[in-house]
DSSP file (Angstrom, degrees, kcal/mol; ACC not computed):
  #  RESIDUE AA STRUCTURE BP1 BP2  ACC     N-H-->O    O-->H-N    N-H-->O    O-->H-N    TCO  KAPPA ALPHA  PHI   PSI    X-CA   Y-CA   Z-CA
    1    1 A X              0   0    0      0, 0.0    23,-0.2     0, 0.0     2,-0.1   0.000 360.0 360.0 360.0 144.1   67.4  105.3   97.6
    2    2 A X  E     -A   23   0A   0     21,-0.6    21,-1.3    22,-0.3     2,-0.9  -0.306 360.0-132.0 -72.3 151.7   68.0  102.2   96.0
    3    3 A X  E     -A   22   0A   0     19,-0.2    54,-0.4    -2,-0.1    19,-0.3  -0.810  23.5-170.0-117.7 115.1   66.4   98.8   97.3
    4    4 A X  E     -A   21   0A   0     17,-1.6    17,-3.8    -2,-0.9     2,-0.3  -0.783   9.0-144.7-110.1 158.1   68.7   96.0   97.6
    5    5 A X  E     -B   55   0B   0     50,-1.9    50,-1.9    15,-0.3     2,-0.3  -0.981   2.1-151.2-163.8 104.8   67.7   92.2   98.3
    6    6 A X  E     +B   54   0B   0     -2,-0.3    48,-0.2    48,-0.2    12,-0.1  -0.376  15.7 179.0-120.4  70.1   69.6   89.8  100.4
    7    7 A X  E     -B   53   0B   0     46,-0.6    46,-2.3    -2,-0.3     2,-1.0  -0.047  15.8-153.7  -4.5  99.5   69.1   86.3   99.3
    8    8 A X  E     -BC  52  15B   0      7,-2.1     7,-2.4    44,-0.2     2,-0.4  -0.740  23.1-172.8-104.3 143.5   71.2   83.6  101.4
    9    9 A X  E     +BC  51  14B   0     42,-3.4    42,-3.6    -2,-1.0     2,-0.4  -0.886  16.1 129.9-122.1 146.6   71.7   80.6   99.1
   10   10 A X  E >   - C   0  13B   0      3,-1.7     3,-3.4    -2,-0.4    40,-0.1  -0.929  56.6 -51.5 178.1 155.5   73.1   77.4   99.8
   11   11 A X  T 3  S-     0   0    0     38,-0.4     3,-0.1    -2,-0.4    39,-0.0  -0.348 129.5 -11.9 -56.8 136.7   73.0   73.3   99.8
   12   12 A X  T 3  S+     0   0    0      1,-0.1     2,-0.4     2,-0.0    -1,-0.3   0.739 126.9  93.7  59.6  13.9   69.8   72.4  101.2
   13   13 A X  E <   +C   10   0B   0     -3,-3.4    -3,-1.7     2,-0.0     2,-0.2  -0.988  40.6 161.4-142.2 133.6   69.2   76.6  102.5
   14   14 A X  E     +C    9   0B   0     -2,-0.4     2,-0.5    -5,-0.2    -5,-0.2  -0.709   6.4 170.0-158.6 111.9   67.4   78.7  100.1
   15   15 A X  E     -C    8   0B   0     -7,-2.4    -7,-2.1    -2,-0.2     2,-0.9  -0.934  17.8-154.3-125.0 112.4   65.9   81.9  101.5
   16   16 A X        -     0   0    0     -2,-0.5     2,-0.9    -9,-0.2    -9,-0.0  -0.661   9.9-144.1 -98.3 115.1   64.4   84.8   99.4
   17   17 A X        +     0   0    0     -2,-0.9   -10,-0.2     1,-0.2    -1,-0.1  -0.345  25.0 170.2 -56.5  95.9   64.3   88.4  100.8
   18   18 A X  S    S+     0   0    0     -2,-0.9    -1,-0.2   -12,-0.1   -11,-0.0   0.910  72.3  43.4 -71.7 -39.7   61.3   89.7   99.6
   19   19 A X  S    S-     0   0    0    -14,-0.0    -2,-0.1     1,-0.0    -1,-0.0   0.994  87.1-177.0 -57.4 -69.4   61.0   93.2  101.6
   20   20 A X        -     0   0    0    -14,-0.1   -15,-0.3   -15,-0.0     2,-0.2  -0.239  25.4 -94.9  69.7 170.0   64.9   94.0  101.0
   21   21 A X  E     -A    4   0A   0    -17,-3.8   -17,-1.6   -19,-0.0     2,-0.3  -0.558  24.9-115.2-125.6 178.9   66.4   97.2  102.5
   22   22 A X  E     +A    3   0A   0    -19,-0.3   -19,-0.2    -2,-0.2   -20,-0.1  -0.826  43.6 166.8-107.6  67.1   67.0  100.9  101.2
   23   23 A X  E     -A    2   0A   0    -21,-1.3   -21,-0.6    -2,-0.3     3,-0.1  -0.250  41.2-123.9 -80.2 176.2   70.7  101.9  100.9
   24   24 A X  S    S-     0   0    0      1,-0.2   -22,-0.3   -23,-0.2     2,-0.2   0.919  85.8  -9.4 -85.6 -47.8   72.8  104.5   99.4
   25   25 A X  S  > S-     0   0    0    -24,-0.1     4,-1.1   -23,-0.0    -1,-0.2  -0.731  72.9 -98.6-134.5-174.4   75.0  102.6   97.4
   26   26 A X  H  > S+     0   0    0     -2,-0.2     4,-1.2     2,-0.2    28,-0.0   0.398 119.0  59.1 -96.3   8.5   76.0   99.0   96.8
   27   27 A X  H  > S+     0   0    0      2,-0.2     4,-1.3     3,-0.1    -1,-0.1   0.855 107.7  45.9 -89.7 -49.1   79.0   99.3   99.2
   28   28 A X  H >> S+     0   0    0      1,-0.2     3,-3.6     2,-0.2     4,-0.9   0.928 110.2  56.0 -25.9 -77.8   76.7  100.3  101.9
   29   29 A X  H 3< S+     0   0    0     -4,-1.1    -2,-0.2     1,-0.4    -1,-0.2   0.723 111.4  42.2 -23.2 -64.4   74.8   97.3  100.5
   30   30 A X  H 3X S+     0   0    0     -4,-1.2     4,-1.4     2,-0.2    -1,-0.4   0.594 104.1  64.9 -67.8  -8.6   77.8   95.0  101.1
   31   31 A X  H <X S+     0   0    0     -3,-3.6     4,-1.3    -4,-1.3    43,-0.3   0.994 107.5  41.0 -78.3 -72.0   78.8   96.4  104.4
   32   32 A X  H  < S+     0   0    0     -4,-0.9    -2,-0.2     1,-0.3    -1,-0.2   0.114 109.5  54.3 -96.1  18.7   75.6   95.1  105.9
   33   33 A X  H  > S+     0   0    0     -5,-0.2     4,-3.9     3,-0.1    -1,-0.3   0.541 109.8  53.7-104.6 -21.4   75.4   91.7  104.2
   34   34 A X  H  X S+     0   0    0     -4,-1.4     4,-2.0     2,-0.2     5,-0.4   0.898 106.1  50.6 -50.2 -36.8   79.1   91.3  105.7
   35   35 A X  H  X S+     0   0    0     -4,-1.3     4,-1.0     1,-0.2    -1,-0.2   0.896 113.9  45.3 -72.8 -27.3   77.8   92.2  109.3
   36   36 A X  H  > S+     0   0    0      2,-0.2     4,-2.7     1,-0.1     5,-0.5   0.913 107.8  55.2 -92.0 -30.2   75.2   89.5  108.7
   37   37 A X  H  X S+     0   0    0     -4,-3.9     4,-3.7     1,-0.2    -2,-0.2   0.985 114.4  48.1 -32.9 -51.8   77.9   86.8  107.2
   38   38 A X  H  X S+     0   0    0     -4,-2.0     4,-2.3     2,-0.2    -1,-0.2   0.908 108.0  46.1 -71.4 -37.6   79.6   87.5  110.5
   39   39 A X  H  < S+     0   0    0     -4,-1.0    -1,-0.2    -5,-0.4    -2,-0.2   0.987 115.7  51.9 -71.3 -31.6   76.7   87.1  112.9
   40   40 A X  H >X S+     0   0    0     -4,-2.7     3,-2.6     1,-0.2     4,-1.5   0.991 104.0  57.5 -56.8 -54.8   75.8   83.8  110.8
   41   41 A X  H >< S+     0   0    0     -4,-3.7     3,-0.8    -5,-0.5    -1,-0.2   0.937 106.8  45.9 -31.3 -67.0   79.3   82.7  111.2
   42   42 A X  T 3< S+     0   0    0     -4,-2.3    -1,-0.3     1,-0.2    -2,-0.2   0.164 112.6  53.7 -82.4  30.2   79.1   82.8  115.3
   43   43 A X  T <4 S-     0   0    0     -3,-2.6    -1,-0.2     1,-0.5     2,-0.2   0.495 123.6  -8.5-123.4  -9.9   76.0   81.2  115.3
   44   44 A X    <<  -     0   0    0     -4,-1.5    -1,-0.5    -3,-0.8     4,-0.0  -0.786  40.7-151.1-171.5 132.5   76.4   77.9  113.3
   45   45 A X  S    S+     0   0    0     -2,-0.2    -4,-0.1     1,-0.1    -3,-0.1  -0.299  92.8  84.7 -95.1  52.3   79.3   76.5  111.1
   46   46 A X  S    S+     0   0    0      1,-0.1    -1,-0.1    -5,-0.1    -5,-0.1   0.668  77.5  59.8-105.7 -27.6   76.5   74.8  109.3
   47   47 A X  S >  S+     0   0    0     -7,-0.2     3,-1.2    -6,-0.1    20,-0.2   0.813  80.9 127.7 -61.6 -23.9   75.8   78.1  107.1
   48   48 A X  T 3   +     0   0    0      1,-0.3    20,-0.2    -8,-0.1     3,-0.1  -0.127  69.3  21.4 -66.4 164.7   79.3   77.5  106.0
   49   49 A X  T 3  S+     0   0    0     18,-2.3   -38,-0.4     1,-0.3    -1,-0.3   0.676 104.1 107.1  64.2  27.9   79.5   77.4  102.2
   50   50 A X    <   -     0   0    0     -3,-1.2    17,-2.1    17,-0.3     2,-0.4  -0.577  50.8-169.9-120.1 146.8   76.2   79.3  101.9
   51   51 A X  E     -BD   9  66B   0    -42,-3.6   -42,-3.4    -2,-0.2     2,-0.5  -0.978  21.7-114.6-147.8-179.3   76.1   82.8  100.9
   52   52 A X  E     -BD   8  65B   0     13,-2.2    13,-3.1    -2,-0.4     2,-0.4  -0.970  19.8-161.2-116.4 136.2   74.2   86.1  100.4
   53   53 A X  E     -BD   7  64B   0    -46,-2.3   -46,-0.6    -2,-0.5     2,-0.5  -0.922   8.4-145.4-119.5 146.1   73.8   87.0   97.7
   54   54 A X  E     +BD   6  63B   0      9,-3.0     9,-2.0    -2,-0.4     8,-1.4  -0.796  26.7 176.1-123.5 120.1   72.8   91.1   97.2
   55   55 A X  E     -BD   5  61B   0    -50,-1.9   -50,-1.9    -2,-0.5     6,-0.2  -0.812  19.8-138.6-131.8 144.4   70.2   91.5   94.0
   56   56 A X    >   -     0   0    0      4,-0.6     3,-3.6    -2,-0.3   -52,-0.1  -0.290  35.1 -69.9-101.1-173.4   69.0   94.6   93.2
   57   57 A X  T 3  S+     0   0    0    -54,-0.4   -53,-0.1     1,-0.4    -2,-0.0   0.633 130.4  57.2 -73.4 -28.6   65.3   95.9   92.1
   58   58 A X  T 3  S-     0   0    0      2,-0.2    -1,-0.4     0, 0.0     3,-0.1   0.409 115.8-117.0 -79.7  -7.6   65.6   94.4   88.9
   59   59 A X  S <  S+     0   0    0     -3,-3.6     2,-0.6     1,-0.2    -2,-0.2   0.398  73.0 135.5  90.7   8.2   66.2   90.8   90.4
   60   60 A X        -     0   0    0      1,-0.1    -4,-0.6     2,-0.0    -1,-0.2  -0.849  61.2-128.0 -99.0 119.8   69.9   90.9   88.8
   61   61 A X  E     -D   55   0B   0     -2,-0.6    -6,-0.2    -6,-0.2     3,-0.1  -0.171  29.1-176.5 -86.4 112.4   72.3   89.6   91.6
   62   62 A X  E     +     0   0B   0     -8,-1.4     2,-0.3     1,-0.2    -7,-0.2   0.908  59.2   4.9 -76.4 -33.0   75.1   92.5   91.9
   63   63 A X  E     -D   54   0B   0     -9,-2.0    -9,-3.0     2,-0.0     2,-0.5  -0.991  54.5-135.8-149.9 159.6   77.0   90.6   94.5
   64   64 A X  E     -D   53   0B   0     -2,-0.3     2,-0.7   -11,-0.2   -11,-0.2  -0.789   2.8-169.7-117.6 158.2   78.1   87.8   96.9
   65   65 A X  E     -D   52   0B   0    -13,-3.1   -13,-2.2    -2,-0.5     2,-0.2  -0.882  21.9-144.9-129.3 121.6   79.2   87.2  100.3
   66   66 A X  E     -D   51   0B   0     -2,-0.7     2,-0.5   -15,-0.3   -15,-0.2  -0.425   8.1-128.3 -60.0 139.8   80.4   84.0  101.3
   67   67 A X  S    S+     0   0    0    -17,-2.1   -18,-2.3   -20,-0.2   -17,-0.3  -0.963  90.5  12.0-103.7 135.9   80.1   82.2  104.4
   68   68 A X  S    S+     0   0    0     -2,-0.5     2,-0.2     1,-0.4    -1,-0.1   0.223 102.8 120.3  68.0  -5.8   83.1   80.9  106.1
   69   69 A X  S    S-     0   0    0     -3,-0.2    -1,-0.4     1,-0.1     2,-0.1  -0.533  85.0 -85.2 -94.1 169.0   84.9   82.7  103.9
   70   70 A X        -     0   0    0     -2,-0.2     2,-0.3    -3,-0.1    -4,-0.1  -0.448  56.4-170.9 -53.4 119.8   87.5   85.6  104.7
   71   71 A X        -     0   0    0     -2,-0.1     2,-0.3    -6,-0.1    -6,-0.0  -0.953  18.5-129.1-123.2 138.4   84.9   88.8  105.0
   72   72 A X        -     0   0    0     -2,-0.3     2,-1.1     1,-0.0    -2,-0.0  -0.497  28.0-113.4 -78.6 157.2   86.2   92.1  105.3
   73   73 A X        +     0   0    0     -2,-0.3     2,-0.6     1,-0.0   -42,-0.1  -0.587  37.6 171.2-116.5 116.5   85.0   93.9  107.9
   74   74 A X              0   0    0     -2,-1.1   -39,-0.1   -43,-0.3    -1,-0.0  -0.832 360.0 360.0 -98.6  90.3   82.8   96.9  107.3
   75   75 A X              0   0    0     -2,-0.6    -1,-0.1   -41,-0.0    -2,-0.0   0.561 360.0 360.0-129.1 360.0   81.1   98.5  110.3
């Protein structure tokens, strides 16, 4: 399974996922950096404008998830 990397970036916030997770695909992959957008969200609106961003094995960042922004929700 492929090893995805979820990196939350932001003014002043810079966090790098070194472990990263094992999914199937990169919609999986998006699912569960939405579920964490959402838990950041009801725990501080200081993370807004921050995101994760979801980099794959090669380090090339495939996608982003916003914070504070409209997330669909994938559970």
């Amino acid at each position: 399974m492929p090893q995805y990397f979820f990196h939350f970036v932001g003014e002043g916030h810079e966090y790098v996922d070194a472990d990263g997770q094992s999914f199937s695909d990169l919609i999986s992959a998006k699912a569960y950096a939405a579920r964490v957008v959402r838990e950041l969200e009801q725990d501080s609106s200081e993370y807004f404008g921050c995101s994760i961003c979801i980099v794959n094995e090669q380090g090339e960042e495939l996608d982003r998830v916003s914070i504070g922004a409209d997330v669909i929700k994938a559970d």
